[in-house]
HTML snippet that shows the backbone in 3Dmol.js (N, CA, C, O; Angstrom):
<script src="https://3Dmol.org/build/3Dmol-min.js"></script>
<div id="view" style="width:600px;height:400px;position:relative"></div>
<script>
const pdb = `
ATOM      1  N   UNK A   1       4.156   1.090  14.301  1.00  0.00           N
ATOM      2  CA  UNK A   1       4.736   0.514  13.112  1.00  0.00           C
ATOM      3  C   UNK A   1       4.619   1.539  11.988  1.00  0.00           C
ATOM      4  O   UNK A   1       3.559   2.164  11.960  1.00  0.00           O
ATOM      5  N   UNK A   2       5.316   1.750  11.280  1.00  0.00           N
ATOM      6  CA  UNK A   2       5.361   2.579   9.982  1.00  0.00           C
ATOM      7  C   UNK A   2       4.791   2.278   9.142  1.00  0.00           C
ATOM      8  O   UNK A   2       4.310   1.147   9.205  1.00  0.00           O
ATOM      9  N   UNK A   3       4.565   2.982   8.086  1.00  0.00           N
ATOM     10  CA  UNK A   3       3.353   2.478   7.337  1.00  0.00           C
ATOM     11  C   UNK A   3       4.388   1.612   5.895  1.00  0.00           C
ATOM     12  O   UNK A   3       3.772   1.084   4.969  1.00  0.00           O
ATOM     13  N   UNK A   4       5.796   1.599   5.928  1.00  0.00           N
ATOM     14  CA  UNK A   4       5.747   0.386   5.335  1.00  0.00           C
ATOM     15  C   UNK A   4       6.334  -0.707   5.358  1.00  0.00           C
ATOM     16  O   UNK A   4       6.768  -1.483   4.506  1.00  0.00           O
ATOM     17  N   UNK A   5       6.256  -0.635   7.439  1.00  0.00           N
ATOM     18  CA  UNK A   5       6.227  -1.858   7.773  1.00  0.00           C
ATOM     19  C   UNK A   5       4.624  -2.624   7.705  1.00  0.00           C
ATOM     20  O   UNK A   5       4.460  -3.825   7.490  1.00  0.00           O
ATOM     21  N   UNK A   6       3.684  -1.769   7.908  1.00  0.00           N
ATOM     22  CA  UNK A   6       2.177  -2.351   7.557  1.00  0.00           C
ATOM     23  C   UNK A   6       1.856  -3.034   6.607  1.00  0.00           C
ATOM     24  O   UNK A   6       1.188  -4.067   6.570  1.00  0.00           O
ATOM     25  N   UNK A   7       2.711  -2.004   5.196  1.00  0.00           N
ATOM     26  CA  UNK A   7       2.589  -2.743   3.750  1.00  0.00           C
ATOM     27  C   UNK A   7       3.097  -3.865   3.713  1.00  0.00           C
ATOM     28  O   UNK A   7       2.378  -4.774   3.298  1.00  0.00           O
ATOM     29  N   UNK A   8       4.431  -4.167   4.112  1.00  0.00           N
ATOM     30  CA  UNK A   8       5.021  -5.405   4.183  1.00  0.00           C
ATOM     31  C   UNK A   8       4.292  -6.620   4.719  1.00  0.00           C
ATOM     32  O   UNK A   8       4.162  -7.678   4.103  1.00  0.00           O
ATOM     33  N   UNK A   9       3.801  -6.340   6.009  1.00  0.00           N
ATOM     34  CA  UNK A   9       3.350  -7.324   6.712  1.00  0.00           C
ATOM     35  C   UNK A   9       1.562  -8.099   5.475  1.00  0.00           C
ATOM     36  O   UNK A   9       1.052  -9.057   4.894  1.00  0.00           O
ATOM     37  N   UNK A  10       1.463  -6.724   5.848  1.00  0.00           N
ATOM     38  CA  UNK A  10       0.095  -7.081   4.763  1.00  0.00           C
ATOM     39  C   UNK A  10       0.139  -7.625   3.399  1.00  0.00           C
ATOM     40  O   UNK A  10      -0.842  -8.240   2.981  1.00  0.00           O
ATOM     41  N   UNK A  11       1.130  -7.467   2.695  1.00  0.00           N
ATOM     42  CA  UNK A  11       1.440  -7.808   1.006  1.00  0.00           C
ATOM     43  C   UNK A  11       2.095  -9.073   1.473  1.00  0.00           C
ATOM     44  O   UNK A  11       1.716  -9.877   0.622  1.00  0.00           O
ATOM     45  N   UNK A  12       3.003  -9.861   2.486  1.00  0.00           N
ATOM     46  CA  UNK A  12       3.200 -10.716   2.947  1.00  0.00           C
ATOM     47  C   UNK A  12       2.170 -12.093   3.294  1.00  0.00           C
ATOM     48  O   UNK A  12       2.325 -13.256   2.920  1.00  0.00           O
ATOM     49  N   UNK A  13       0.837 -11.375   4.330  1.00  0.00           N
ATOM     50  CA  UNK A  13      -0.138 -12.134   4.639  1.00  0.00           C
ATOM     51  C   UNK A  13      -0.888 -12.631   3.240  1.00  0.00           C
ATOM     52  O   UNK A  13      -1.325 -13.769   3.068  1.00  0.00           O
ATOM     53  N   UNK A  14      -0.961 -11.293   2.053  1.00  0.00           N
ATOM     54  CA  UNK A  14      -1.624 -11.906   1.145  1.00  0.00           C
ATOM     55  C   UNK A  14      -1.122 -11.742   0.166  1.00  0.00           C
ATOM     56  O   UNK A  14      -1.456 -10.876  -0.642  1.00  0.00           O
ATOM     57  N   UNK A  15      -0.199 -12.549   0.026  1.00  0.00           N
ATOM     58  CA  UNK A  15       0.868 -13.513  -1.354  1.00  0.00           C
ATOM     59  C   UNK A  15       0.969 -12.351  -2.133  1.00  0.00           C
ATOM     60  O   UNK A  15       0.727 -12.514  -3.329  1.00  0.00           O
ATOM     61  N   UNK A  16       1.325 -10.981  -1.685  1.00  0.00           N
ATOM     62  CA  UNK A  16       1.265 -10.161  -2.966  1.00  0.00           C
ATOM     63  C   UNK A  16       2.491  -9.128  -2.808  1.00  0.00           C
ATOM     64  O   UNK A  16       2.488  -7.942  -3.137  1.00  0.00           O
ATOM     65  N   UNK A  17       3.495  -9.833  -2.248  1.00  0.00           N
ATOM     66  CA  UNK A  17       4.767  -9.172  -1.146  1.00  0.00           C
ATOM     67  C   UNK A  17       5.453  -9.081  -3.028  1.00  0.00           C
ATOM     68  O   UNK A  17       5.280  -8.014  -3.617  1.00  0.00           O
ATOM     69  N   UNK A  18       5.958  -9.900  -3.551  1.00  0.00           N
ATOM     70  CA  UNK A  18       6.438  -9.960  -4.807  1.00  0.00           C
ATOM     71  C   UNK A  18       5.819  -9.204  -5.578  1.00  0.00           C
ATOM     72  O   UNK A  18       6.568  -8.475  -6.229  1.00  0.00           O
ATOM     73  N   UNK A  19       4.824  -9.089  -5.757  1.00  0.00           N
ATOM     74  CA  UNK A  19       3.690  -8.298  -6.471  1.00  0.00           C
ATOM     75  C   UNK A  19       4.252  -6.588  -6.483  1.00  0.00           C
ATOM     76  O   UNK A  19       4.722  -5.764  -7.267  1.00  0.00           O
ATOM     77  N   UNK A  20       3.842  -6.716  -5.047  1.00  0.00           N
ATOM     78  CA  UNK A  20       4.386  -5.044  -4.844  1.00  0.00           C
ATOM     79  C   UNK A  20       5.771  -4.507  -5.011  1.00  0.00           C
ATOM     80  O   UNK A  20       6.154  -3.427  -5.462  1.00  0.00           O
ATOM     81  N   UNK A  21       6.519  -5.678  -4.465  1.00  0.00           N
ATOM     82  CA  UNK A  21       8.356  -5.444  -5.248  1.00  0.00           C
ATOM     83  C   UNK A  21       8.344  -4.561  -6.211  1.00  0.00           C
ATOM     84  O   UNK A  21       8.830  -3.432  -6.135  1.00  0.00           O
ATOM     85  N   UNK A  22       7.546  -5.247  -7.566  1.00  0.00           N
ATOM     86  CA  UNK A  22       8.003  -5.373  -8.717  1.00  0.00           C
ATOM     87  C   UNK A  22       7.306  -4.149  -9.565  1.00  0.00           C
ATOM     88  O   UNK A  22       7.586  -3.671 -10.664  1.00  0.00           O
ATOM     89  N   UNK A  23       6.083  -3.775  -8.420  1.00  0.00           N
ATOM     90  CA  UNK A  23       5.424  -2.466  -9.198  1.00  0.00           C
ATOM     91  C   UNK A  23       4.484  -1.816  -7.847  1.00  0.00           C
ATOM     92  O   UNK A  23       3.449  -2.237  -7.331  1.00  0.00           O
ATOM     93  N   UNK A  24       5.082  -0.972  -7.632  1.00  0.00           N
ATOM     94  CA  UNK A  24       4.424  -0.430  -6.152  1.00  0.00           C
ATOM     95  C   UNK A  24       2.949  -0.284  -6.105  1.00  0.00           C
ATOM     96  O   UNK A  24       2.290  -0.351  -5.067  1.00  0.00           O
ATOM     97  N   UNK A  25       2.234   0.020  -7.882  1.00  0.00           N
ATOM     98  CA  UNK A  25       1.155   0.732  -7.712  1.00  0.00           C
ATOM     99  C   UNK A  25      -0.012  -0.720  -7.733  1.00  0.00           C
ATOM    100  O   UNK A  25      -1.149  -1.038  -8.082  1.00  0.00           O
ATOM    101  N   UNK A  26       0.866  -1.099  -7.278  1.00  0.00           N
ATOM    102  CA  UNK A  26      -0.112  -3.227  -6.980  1.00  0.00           C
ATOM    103  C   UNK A  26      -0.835  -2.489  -5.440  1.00  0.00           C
ATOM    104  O   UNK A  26      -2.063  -2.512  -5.358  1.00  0.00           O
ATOM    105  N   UNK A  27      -0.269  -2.052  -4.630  1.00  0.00           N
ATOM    106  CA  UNK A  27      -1.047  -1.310  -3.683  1.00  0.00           C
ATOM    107  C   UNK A  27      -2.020  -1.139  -3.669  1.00  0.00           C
ATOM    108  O   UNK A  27      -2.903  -1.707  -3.025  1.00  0.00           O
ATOM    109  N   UNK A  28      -2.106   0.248  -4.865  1.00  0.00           N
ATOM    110  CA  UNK A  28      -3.064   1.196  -4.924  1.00  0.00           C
ATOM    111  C   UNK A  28      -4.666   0.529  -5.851  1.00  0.00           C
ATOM    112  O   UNK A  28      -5.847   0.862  -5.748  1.00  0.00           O
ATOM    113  N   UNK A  29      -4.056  -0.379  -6.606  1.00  0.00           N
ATOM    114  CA  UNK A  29      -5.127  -1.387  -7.183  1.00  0.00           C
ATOM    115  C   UNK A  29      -6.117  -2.183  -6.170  1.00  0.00           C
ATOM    116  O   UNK A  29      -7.318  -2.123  -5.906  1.00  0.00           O
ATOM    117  N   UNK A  30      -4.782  -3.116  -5.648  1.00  0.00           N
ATOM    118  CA  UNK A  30      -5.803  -3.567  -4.558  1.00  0.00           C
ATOM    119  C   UNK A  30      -6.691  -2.952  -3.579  1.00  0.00           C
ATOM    120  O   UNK A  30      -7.872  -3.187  -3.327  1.00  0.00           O
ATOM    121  N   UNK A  31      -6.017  -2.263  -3.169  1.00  0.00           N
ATOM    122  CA  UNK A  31      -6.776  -1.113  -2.173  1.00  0.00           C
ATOM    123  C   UNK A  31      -7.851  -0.530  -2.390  1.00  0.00           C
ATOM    124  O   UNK A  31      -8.661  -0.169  -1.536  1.00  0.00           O
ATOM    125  N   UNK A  32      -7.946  -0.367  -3.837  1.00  0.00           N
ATOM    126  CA  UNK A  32      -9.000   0.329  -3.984  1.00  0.00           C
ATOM    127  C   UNK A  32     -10.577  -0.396  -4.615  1.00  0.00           C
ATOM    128  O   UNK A  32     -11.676  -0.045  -5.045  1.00  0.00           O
ATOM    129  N   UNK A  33      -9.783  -1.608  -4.315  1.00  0.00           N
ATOM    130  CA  UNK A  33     -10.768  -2.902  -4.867  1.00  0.00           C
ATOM    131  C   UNK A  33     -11.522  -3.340  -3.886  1.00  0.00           C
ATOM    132  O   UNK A  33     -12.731  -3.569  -3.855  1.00  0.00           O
ATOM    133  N   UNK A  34     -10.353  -3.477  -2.745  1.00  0.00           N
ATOM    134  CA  UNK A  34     -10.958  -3.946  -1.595  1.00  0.00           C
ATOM    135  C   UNK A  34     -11.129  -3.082  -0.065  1.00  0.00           C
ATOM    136  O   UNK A  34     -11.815  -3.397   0.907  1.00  0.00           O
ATOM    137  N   UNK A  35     -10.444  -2.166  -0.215  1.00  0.00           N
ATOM    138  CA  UNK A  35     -10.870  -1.169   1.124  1.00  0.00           C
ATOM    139  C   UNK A  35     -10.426   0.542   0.827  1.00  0.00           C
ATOM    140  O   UNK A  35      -9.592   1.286   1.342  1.00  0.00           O
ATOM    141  N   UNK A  36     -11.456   0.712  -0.286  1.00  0.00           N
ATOM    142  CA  UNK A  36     -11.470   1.934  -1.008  1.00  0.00           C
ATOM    143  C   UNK A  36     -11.729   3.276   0.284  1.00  0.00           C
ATOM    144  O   UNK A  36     -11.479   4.436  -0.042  1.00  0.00           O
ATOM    145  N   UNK A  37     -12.131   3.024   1.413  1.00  0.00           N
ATOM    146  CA  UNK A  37     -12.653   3.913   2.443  1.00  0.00           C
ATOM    147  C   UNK A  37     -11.259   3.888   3.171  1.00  0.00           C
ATOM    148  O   UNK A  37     -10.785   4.993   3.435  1.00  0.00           O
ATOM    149  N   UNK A  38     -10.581   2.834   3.509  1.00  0.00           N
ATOM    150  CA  UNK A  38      -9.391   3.208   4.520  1.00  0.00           C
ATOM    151  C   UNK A  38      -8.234   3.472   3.453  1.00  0.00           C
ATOM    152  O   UNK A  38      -7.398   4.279   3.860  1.00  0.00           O
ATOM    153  N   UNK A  39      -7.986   2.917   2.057  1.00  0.00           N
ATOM    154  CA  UNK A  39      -7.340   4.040   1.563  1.00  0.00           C
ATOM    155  C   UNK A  39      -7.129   5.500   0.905  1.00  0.00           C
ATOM    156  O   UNK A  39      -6.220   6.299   0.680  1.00  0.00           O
ATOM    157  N   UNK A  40      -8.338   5.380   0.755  1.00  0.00           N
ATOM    158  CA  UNK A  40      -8.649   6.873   1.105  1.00  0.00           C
ATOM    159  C   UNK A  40      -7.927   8.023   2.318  1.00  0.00           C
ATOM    160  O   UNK A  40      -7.238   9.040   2.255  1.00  0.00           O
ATOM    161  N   UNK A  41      -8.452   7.307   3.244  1.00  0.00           N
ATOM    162  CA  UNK A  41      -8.099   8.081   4.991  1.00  0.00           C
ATOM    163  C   UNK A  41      -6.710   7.678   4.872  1.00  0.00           C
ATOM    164  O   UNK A  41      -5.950   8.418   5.497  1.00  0.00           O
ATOM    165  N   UNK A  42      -6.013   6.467   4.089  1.00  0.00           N
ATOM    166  CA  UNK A  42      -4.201   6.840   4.344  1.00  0.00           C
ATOM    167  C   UNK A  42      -3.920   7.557   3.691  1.00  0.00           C
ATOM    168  O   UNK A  42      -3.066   8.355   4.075  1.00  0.00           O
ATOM    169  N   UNK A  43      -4.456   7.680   2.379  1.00  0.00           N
ATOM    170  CA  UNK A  43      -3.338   8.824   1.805  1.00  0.00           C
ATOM    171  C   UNK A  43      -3.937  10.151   1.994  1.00  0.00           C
ATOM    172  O   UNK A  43      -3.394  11.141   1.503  1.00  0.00           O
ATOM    173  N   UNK A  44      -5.085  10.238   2.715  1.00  0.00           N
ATOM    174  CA  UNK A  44      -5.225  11.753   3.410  1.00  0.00           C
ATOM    175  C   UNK A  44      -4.439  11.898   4.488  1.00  0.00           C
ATOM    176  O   UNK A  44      -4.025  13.009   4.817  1.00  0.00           O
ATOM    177  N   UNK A  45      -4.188  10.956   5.058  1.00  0.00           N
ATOM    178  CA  UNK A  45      -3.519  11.066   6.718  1.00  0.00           C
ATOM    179  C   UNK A  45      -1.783  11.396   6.283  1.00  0.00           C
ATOM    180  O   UNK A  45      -1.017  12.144   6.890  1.00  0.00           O
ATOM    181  N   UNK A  46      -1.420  10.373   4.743  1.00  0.00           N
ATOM    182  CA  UNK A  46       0.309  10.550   4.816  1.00  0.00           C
ATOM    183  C   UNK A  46       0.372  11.787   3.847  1.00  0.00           C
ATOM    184  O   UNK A  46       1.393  12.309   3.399  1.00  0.00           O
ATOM    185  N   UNK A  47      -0.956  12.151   3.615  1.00  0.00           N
ATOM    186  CA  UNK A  47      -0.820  13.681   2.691  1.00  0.00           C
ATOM    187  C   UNK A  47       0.424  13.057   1.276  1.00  0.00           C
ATOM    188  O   UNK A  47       1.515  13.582   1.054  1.00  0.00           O
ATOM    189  N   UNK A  48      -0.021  12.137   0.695  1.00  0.00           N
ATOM    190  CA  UNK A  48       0.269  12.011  -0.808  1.00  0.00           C
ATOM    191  C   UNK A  48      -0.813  11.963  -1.525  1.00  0.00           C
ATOM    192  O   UNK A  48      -1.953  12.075  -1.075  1.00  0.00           O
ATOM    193  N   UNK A  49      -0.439  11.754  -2.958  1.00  0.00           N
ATOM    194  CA  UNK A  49      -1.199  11.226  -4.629  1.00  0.00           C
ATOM    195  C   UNK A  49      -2.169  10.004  -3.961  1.00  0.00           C
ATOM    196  O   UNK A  49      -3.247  10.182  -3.395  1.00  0.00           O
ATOM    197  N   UNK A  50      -1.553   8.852  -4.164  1.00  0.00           N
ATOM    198  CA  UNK A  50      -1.627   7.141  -3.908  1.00  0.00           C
ATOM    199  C   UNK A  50      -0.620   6.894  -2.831  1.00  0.00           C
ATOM    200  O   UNK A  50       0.259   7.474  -2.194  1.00  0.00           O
ATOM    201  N   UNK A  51      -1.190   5.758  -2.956  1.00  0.00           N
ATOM    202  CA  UNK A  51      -0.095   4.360  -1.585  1.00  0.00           C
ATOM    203  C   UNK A  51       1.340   4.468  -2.131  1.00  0.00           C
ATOM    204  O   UNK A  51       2.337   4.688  -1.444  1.00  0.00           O
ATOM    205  N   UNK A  52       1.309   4.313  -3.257  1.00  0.00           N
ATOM    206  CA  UNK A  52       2.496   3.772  -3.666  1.00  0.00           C
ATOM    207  C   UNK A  52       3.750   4.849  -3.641  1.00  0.00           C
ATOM    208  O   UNK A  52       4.942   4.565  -3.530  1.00  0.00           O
ATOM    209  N   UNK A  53       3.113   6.267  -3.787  1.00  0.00           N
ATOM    210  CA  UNK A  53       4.443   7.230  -3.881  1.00  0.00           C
ATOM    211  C   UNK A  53       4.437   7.264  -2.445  1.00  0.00           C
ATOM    212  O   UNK A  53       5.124   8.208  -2.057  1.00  0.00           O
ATOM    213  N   UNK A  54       3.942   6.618  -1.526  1.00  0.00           N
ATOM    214  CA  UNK A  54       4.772   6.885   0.113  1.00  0.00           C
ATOM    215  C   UNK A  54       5.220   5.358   0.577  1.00  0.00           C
ATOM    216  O   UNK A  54       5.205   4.920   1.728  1.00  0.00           O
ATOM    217  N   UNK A  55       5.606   4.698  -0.581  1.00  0.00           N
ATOM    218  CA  UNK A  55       6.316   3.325  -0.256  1.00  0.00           C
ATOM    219  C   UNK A  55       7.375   3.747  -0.007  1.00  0.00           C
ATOM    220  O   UNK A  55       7.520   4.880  -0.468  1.00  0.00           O
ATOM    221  N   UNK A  56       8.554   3.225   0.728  1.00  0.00           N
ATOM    222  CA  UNK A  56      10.263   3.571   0.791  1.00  0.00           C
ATOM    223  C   UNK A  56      10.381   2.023   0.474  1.00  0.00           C
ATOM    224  O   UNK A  56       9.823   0.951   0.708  1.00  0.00           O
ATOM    225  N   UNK A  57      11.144   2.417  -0.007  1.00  0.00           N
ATOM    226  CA  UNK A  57      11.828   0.828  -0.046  1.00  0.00           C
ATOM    227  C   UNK A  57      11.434  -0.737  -1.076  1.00  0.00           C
ATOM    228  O   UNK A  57      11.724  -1.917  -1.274  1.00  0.00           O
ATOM    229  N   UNK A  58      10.975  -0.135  -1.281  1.00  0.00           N
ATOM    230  CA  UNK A  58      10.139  -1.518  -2.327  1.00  0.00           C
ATOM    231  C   UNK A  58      10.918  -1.330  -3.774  1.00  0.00           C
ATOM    232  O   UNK A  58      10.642  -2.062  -4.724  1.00  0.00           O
TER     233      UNK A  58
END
`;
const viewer = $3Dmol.createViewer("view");
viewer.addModel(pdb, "pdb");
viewer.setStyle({}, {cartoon: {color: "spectrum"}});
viewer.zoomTo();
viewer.render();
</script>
C-alpha cells in the first residue's frame, strides 16, 4: 500500500480524514503527539521535511 493510501485509511479510522483534507500538516501534529518514533523513521524512509509534504492528493 502506498503511503497515502496508509494516511487515508488511518485519518479515516480516526475521524480526522476531513481534518487532513483541509490542512495536510494535521498529520504531522498528530504524529508527533502520538507516535513521534515511527514518524520519525517515515520521513527518514520517504526522505522528506514532514508527513505532509509527501501527501499527494489531499
Amino acid at each position: 500500500m502506498s503511503f497515502n493510501g496508509t494516511v487515508q485509511n488511518w485519518a479515516a479510522k480516526n475521524g480526522v480524514n476531513v481534518a487532513v483534507m483541509r490542512d495536510r500538516a494535521v498529520i504531522d501534529k498528530v504524529t508527533r503527539e502520538t507516535c513521534p518514533e515511527v514518524r520519525e523513521s517515515a520521513i527518514q524512509a520517504l526522505q522528506v521535511p514532514d508527513l505532509a509534504t509527501a501527501l499527494i492528493g489531499f
